[in-house]
CHARMM internal coordinates of N, CA and C (Angstrom, degrees):
IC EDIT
DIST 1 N 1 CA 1.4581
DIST 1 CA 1 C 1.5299
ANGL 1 N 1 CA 1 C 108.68
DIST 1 C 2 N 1.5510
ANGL 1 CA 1 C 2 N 111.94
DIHE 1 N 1 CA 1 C 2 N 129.66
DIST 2 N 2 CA 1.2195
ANGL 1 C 2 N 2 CA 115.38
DIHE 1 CA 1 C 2 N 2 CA 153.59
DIST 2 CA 2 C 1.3870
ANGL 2 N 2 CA 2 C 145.87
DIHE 1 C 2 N 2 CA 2 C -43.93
DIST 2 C 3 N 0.8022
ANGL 2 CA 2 C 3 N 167.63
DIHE 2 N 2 CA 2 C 3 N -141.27
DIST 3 N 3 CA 1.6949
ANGL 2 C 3 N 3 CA 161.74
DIHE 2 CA 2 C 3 N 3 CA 26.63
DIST 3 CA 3 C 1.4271
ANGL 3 N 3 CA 3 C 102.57
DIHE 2 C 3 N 3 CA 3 C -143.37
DIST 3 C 4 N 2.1997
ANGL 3 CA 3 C 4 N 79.81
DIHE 3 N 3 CA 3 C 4 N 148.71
DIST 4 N 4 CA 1.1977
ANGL 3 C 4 N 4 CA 107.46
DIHE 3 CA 3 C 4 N 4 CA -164.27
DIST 4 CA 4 C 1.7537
ANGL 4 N 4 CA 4 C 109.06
DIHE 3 C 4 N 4 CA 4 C -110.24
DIST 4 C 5 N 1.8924
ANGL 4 CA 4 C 5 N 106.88
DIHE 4 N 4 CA 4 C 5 N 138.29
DIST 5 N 5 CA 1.1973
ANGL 4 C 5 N 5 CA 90.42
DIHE 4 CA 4 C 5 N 5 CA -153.53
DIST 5 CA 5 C 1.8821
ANGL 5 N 5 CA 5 C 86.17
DIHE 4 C 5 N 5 CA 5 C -128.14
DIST 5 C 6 N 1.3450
ANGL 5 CA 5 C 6 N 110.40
DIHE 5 N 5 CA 5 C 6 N 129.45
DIST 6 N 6 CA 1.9370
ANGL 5 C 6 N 6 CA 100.43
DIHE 5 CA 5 C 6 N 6 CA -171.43
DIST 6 CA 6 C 1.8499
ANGL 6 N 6 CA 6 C 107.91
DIHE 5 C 6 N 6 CA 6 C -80.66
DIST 6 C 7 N 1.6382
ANGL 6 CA 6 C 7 N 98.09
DIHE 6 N 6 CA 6 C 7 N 149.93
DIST 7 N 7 CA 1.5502
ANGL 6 C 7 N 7 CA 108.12
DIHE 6 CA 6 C 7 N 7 CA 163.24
DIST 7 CA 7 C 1.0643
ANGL 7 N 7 CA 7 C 108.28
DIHE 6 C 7 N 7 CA 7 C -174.12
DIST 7 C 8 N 1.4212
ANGL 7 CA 7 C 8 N 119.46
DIHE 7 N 7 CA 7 C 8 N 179.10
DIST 8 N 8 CA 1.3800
ANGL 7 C 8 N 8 CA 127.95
DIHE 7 CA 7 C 8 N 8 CA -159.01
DIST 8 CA 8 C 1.4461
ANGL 8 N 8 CA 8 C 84.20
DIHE 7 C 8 N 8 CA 8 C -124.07
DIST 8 C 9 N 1.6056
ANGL 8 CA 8 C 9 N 89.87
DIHE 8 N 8 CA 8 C 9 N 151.04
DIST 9 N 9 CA 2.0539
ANGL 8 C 9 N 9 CA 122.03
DIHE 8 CA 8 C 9 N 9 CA 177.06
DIST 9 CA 9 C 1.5398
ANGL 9 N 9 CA 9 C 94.36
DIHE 8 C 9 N 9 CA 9 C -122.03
DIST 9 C 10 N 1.8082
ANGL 9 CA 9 C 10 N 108.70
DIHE 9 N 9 CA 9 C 10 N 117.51
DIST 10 N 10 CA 1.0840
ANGL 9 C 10 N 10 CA 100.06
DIHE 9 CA 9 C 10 N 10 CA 170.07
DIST 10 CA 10 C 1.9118
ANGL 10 N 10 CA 10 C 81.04
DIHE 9 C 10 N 10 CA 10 C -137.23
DIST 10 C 11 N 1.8788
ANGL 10 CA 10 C 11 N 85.61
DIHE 10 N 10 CA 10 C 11 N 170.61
DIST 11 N 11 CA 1.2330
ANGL 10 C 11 N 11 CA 87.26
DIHE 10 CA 10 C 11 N 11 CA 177.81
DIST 11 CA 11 C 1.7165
ANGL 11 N 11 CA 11 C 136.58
DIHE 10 C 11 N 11 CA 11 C 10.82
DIST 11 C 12 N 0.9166
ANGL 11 CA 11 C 12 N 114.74
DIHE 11 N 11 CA 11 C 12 N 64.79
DIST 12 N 12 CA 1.5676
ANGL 11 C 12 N 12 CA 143.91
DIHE 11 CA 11 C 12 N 12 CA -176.62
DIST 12 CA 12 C 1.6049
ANGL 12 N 12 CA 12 C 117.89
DIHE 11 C 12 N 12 CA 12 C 62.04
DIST 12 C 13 N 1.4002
ANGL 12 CA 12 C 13 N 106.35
DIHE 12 N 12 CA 12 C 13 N -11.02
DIST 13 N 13 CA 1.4535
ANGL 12 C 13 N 13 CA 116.75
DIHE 12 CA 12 C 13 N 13 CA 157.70
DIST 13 CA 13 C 1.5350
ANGL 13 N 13 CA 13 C 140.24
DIHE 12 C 13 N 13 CA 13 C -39.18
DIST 13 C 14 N 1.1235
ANGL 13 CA 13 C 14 N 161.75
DIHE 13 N 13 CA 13 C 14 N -168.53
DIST 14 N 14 CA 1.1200
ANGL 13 C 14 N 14 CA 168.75
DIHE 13 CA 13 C 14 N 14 CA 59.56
DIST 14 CA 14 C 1.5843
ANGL 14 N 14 CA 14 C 131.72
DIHE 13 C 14 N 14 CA 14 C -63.33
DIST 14 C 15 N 1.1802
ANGL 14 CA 14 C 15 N 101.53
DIHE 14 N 14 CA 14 C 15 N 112.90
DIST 15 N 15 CA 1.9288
ANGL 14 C 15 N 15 CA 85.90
DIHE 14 CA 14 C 15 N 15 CA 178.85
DIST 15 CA 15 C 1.4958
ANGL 15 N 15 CA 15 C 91.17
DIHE 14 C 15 N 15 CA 15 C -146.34
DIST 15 C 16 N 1.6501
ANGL 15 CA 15 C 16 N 90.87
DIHE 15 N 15 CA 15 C 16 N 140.36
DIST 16 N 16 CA 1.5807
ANGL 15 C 16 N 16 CA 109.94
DIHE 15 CA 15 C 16 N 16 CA -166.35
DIST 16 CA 16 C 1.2486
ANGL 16 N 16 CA 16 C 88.16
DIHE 15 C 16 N 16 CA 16 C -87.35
DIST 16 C 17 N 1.6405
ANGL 16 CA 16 C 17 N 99.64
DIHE 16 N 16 CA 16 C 17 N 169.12
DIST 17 N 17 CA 1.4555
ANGL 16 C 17 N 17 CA 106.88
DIHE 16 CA 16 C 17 N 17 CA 176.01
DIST 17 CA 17 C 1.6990
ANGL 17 N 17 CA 17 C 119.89
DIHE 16 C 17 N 17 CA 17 C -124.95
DIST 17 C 18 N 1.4300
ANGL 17 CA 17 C 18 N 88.55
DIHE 17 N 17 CA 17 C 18 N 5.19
DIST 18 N 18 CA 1.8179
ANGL 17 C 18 N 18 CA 98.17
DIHE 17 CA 17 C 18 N 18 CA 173.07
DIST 18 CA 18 C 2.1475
ANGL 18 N 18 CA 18 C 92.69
DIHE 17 C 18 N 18 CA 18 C -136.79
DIST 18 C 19 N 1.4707
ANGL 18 CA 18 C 19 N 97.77
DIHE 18 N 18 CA 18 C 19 N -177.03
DIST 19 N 19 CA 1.4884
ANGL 18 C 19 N 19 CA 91.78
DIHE 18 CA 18 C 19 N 19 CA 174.55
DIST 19 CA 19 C 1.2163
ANGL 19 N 19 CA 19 C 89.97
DIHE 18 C 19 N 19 CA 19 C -127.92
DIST 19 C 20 N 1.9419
ANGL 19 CA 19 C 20 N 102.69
DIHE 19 N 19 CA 19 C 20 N 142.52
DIST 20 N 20 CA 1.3359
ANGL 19 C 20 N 20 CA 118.29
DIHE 19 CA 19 C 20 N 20 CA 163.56
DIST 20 CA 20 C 1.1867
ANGL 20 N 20 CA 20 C 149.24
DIHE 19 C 20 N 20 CA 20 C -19.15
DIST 20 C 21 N 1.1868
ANGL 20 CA 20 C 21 N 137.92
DIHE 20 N 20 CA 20 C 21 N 152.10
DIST 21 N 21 CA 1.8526
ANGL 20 C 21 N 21 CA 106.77
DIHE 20 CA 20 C 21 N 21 CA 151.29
DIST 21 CA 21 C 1.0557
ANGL 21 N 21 CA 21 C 109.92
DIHE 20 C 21 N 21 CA 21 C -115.93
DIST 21 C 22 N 1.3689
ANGL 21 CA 21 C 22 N 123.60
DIHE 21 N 21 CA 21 C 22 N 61.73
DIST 22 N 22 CA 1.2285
ANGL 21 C 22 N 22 CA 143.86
DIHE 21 CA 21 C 22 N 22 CA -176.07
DIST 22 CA 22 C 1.2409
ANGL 22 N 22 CA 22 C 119.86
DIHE 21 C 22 N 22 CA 22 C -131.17
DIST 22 C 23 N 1.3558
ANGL 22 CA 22 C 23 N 138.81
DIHE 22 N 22 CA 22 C 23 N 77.67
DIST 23 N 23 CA 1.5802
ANGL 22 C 23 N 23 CA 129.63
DIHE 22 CA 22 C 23 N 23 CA -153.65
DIST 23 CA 23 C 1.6198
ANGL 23 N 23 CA 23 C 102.78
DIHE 22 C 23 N 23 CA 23 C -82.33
DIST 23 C 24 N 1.3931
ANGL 23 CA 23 C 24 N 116.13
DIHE 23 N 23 CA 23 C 24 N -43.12
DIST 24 N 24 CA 1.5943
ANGL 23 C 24 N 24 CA 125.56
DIHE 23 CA 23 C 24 N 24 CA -165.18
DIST 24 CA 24 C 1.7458
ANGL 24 N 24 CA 24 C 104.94
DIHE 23 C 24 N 24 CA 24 C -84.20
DIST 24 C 25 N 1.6383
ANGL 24 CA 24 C 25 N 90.44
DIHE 24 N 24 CA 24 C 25 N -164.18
DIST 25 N 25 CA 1.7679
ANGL 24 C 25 N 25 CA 87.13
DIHE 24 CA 24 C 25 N 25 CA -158.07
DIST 25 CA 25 C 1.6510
ANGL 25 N 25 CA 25 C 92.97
DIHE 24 C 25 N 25 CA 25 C -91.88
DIST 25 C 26 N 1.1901
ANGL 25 CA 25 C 26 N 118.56
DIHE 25 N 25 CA 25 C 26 N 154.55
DIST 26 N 26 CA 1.5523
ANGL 25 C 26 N 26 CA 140.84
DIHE 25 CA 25 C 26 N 26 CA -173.16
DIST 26 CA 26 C 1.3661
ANGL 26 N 26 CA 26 C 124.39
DIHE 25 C 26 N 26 CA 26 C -165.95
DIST 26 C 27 N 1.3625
ANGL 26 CA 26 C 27 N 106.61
DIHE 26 N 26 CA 26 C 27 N 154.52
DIST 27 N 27 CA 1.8480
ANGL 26 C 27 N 27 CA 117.67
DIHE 26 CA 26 C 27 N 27 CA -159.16
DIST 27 CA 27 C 2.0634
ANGL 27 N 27 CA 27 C 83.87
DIHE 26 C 27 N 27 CA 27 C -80.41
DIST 27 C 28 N 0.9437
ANGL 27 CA 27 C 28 N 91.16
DIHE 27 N 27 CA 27 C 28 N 154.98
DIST 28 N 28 CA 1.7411
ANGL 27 C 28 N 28 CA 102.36
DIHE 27 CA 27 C 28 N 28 CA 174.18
DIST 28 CA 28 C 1.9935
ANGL 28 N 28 CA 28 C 91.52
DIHE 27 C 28 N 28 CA 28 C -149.52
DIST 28 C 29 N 1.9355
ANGL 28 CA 28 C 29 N 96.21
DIHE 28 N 28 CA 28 C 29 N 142.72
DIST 29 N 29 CA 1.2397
ANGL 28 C 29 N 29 CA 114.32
DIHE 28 CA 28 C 29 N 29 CA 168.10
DIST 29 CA 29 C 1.4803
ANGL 29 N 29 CA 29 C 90.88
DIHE 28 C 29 N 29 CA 29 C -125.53
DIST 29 C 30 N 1.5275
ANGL 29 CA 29 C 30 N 108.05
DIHE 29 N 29 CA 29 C 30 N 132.54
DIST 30 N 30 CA 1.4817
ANGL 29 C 30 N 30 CA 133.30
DIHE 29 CA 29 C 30 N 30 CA 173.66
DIST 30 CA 30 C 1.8028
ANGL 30 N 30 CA 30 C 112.87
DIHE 29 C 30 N 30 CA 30 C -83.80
DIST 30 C 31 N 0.5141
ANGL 30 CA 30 C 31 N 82.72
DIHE 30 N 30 CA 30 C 31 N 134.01
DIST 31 N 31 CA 1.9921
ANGL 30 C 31 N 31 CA 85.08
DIHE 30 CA 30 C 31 N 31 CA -170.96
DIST 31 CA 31 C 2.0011
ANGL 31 N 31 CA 31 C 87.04
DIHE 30 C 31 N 31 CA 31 C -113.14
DIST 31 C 32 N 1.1909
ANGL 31 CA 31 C 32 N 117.69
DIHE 31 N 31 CA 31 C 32 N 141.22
DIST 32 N 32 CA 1.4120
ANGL 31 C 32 N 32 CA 143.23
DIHE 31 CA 31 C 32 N 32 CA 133.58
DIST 32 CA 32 C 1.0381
ANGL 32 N 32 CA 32 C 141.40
DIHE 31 C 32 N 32 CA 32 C -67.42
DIST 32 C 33 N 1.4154
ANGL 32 CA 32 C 33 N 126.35
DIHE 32 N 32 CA 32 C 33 N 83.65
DIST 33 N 33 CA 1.5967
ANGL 32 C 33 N 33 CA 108.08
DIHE 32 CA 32 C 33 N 33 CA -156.80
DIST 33 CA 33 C 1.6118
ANGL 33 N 33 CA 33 C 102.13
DIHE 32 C 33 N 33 CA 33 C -95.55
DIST 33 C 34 N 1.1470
ANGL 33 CA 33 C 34 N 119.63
DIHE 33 N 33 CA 33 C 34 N -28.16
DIST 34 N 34 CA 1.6697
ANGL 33 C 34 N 34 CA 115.94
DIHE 33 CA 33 C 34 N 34 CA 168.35
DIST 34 CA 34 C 1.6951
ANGL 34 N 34 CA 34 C 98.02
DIHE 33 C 34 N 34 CA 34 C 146.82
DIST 34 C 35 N 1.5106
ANGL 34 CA 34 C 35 N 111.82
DIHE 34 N 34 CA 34 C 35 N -148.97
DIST 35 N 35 CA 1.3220
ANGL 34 C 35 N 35 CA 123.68
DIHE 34 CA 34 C 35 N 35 CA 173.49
DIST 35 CA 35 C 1.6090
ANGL 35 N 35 CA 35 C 100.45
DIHE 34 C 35 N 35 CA 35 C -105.49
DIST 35 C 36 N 1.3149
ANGL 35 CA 35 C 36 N 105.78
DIHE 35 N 35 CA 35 C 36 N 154.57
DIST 36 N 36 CA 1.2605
ANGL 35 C 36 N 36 CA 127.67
DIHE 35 CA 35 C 36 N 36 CA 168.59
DIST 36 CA 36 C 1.2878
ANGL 36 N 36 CA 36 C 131.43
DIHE 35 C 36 N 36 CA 36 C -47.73
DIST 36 C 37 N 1.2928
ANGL 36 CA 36 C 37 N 114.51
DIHE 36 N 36 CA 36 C 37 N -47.01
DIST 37 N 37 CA 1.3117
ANGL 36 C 37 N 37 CA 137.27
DIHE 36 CA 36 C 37 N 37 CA -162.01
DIST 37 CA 37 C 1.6998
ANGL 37 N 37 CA 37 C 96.92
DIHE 36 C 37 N 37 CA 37 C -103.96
DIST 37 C 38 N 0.9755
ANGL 37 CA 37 C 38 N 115.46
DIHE 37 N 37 CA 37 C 38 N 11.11
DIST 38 N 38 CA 1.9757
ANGL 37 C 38 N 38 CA 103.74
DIHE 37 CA 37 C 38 N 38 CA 179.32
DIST 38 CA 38 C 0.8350
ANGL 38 N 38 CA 38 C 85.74
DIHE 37 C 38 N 38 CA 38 C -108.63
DIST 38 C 39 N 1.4814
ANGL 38 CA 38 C 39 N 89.12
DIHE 38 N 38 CA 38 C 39 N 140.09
DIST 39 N 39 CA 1.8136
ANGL 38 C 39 N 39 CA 120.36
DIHE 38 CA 38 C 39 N 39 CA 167.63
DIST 39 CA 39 C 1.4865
ANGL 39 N 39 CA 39 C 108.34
DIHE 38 C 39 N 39 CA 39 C -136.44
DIST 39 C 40 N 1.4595
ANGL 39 CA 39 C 40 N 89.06
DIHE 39 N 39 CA 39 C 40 N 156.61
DIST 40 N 40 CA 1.8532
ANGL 39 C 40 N 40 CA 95.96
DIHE 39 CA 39 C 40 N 40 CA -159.37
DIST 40 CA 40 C 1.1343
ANGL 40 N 40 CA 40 C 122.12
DIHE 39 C 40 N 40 CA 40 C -94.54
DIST 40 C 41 N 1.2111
ANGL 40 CA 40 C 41 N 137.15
DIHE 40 N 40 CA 40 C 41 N 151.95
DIST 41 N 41 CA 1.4025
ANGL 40 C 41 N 41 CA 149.78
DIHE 40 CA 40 C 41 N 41 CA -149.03
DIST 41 CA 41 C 1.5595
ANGL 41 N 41 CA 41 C 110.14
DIHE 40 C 41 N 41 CA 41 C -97.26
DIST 41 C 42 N 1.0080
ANGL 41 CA 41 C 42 N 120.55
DIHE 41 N 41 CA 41 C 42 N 101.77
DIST 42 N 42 CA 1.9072
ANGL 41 C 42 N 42 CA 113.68
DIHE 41 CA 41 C 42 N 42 CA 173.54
DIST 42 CA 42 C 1.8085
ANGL 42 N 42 CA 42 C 76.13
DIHE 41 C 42 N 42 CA 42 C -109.46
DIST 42 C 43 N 2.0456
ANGL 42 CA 42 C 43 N 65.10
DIHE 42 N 42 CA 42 C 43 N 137.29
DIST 43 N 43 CA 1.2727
ANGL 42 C 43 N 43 CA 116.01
DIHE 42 CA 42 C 43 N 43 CA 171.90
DIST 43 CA 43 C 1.8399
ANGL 43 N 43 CA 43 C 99.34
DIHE 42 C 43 N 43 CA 43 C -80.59
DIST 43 C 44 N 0.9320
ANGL 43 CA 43 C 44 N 125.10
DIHE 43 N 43 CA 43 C 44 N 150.17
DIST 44 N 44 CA 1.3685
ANGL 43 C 44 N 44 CA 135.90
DIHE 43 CA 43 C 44 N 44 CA 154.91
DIST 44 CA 44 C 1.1481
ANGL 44 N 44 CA 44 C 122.05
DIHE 43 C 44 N 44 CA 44 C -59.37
DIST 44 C 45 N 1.7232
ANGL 44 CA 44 C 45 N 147.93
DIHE 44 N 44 CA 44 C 45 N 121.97
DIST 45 N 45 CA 0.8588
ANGL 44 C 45 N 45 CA 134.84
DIHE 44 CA 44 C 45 N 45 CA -171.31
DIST 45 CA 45 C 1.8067
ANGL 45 N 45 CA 45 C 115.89
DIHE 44 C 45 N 45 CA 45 C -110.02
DIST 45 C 46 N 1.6821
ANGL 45 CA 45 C 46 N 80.45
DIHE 45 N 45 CA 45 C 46 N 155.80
DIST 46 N 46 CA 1.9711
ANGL 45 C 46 N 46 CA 81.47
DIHE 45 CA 45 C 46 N 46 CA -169.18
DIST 46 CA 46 C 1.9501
ANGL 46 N 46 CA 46 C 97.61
DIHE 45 C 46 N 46 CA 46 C -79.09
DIST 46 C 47 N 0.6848
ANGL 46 CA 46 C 47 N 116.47
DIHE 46 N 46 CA 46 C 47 N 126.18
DIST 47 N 47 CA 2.0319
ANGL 46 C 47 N 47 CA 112.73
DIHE 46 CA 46 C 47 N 47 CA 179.80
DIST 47 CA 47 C 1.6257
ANGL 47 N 47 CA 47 C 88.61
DIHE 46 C 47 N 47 CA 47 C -150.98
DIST 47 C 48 N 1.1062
ANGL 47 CA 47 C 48 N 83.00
DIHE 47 N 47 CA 47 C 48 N 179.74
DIST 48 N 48 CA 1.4773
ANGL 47 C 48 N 48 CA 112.01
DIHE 47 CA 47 C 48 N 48 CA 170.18
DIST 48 CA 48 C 1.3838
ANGL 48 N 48 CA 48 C 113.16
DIHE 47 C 48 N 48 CA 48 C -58.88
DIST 48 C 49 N 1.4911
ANGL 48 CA 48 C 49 N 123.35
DIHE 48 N 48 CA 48 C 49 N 120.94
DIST 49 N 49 CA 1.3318
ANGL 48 C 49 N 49 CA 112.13
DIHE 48 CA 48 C 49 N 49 CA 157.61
DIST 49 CA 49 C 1.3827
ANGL 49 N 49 CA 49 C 149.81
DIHE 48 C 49 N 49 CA 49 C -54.31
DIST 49 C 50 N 0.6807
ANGL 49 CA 49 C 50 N 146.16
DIHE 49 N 49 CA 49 C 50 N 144.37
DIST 50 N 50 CA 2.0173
ANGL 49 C 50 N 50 CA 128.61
DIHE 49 CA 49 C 50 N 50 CA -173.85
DIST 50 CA 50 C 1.9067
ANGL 50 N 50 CA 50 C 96.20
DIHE 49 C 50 N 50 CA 50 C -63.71
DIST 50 C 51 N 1.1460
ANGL 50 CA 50 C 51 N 94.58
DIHE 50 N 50 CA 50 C 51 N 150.34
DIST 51 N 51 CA 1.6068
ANGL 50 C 51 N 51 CA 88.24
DIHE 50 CA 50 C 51 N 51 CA 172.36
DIST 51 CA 51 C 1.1258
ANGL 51 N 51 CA 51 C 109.56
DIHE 50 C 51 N 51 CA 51 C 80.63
DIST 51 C 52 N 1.2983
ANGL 51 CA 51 C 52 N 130.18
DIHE 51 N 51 CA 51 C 52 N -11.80
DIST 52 N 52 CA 1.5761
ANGL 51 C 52 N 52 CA 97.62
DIHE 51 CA 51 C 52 N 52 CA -166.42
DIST 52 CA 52 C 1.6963
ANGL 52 N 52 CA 52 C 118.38
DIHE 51 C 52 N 52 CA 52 C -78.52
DIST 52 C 53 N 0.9252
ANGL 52 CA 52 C 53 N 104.66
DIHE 52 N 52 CA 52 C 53 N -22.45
DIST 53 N 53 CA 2.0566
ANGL 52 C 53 N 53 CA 120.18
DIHE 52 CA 52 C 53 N 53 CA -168.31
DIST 53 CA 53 C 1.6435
ANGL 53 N 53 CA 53 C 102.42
DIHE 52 C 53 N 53 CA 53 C -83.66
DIST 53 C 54 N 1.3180
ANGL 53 CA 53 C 54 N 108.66
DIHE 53 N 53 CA 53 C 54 N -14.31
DIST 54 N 54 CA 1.2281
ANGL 53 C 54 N 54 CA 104.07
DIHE 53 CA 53 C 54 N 54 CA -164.38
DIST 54 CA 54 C 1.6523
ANGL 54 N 54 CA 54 C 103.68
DIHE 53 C 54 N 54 CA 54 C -63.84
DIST 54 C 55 N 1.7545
ANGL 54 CA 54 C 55 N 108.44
DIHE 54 N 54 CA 54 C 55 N 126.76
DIST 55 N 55 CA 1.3156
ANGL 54 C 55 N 55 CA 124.83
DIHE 54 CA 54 C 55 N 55 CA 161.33
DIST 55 CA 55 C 1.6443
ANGL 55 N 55 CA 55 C 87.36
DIHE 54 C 55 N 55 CA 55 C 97.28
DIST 55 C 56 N 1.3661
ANGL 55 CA 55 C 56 N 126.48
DIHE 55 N 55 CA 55 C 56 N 25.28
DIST 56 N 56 CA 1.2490
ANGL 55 C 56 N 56 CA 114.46
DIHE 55 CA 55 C 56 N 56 CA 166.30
DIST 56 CA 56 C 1.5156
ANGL 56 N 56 CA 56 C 111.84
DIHE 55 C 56 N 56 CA 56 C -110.15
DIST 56 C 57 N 1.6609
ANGL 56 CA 56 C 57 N 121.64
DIHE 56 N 56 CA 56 C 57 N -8.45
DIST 57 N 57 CA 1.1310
ANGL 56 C 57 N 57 CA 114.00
DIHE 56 CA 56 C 57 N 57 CA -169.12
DIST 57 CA 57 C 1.9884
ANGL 57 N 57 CA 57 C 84.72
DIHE 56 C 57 N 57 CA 57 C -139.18
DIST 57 C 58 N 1.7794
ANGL 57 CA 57 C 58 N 97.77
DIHE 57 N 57 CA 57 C 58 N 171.89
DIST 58 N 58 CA 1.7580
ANGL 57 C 58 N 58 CA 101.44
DIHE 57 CA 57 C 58 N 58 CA -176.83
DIST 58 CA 58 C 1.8363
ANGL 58 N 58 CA 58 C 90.18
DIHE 57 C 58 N 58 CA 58 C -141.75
DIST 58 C 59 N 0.9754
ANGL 58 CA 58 C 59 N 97.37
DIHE 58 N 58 CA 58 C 59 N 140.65
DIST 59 N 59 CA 2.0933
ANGL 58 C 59 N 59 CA 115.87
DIHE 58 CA 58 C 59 N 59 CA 174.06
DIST 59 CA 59 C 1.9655
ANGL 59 N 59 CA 59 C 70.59
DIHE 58 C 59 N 59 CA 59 C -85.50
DIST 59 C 60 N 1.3545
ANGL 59 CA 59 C 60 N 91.14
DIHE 59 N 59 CA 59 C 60 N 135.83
DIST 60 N 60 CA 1.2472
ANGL 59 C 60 N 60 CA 117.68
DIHE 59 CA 59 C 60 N 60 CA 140.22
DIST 60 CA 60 C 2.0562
ANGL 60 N 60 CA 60 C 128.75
DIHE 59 C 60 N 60 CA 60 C -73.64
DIST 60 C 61 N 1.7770
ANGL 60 CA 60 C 61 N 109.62
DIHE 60 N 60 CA 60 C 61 N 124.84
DIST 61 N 61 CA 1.5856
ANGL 60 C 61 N 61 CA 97.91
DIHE 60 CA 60 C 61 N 61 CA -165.61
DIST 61 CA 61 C 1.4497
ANGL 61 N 61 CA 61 C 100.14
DIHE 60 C 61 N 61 CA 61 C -56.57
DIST 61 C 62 N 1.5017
ANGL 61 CA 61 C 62 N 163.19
DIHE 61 N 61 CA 61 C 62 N -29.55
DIST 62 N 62 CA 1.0227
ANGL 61 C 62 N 62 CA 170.30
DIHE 61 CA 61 C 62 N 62 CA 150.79
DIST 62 CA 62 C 1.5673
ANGL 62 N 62 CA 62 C 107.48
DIHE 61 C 62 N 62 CA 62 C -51.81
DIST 62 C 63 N 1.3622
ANGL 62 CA 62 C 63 N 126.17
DIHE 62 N 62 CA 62 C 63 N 53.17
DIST 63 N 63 CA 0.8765
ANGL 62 C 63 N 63 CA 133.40
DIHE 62 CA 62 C 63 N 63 CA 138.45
DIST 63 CA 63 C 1.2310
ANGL 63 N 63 CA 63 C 151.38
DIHE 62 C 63 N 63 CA 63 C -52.18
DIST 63 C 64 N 1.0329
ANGL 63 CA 63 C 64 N 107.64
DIHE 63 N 63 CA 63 C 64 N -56.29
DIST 64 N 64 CA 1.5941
ANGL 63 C 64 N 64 CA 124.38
DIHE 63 CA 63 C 64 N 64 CA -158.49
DIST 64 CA 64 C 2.2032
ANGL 64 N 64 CA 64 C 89.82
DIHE 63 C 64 N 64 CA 64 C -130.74
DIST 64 C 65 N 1.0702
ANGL 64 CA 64 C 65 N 104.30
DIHE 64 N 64 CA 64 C 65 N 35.46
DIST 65 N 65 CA 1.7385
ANGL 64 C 65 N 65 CA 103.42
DIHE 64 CA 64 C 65 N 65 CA -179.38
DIST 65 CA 65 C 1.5093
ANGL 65 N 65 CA 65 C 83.48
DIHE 64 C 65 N 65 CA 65 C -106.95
DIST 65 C 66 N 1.4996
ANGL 65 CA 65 C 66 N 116.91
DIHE 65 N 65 CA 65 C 66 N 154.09
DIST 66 N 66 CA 1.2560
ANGL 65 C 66 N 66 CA 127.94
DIHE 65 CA 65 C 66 N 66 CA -158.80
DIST 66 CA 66 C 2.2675
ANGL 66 N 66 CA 66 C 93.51
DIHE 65 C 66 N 66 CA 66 C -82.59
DIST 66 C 67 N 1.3549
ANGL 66 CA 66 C 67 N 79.43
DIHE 66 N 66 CA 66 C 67 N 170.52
DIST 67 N 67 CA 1.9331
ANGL 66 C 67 N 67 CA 77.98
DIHE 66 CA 66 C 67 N 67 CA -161.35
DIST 67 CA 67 C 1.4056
ANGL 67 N 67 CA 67 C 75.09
DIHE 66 C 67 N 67 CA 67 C -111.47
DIST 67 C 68 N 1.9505
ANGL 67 CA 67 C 68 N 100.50
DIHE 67 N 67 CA 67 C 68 N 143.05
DIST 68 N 68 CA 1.4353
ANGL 67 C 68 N 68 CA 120.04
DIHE 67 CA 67 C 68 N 68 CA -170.02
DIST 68 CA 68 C 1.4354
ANGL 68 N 68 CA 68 C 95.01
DIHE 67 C 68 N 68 CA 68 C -69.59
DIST 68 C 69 N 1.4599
ANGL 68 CA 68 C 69 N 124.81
DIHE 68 N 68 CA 68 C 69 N -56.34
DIST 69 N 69 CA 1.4948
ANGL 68 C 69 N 69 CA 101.93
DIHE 68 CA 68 C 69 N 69 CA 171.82
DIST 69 CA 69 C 1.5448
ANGL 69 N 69 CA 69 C 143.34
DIHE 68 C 69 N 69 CA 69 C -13.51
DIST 69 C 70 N 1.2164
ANGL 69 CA 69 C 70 N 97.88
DIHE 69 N 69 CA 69 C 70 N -35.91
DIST 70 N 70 CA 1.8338
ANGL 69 C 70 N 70 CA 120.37
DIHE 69 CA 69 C 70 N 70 CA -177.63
DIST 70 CA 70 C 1.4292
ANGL 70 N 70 CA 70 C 126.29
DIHE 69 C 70 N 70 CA 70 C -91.48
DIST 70 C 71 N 1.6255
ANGL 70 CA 70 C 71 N 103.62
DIHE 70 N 70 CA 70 C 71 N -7.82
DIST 71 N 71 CA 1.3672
ANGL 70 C 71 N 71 CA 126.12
DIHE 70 CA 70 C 71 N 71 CA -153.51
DIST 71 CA 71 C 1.7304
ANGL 71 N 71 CA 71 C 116.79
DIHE 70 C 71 N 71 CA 71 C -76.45
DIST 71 C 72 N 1.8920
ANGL 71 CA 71 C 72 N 88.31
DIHE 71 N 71 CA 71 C 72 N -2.82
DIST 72 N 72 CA 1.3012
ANGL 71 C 72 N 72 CA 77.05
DIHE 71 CA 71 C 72 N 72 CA -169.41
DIST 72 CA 72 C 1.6792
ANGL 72 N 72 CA 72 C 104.42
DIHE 71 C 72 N 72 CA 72 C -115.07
DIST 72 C 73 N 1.3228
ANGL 72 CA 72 C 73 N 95.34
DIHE 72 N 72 CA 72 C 73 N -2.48
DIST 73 N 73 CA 1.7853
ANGL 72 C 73 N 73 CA 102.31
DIHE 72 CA 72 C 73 N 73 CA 171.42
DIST 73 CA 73 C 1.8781
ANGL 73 N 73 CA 73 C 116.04
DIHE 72 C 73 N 73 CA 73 C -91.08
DIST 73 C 74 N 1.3732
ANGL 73 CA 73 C 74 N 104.83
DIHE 73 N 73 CA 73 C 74 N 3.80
DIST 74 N 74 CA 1.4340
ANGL 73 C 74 N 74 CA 127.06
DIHE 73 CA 73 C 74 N 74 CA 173.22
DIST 74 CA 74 C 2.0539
ANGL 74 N 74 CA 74 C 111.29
DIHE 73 C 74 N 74 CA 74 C -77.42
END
COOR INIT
IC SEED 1 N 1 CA 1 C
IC BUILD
């Protein structure tokens, strides 16, 4: 069985910050989650610009008019 129990590692310490439910002796894996205060870096991405197509394509005014195909479940 799993469970995960939170604390802080400082200066070569460990101190939990809730108590187990584990009274007897047991294997434990320590996880690293990092520092507190880091925050992550986005990269800028290469995409499409806004704008760029504009005046390359046209909506037809019969757009959004129901398609005769459908005309008969209307």
């Amino acid at each position: 069985m799993y469970t995960a129990v939170n604390g802080i590692y400082e200066d070569g310490n460990l101190i939990l910050t809730e108590n187990p439910p584990i009274t007897g002796k047991s294997k434990v894996v320590v996880l690293f989650l990092g520092e507190q205060d880091e925050t992550p870096r986005l990269e800028p991405s290469k995409g499409v610009k806004l704008g760029s197509l504009a005046g390359q394509y046209t909506i037809p005014d019969n757009f959004n008019d129901p398609l005769d195909d459908l005309r008969e479940y209307m």
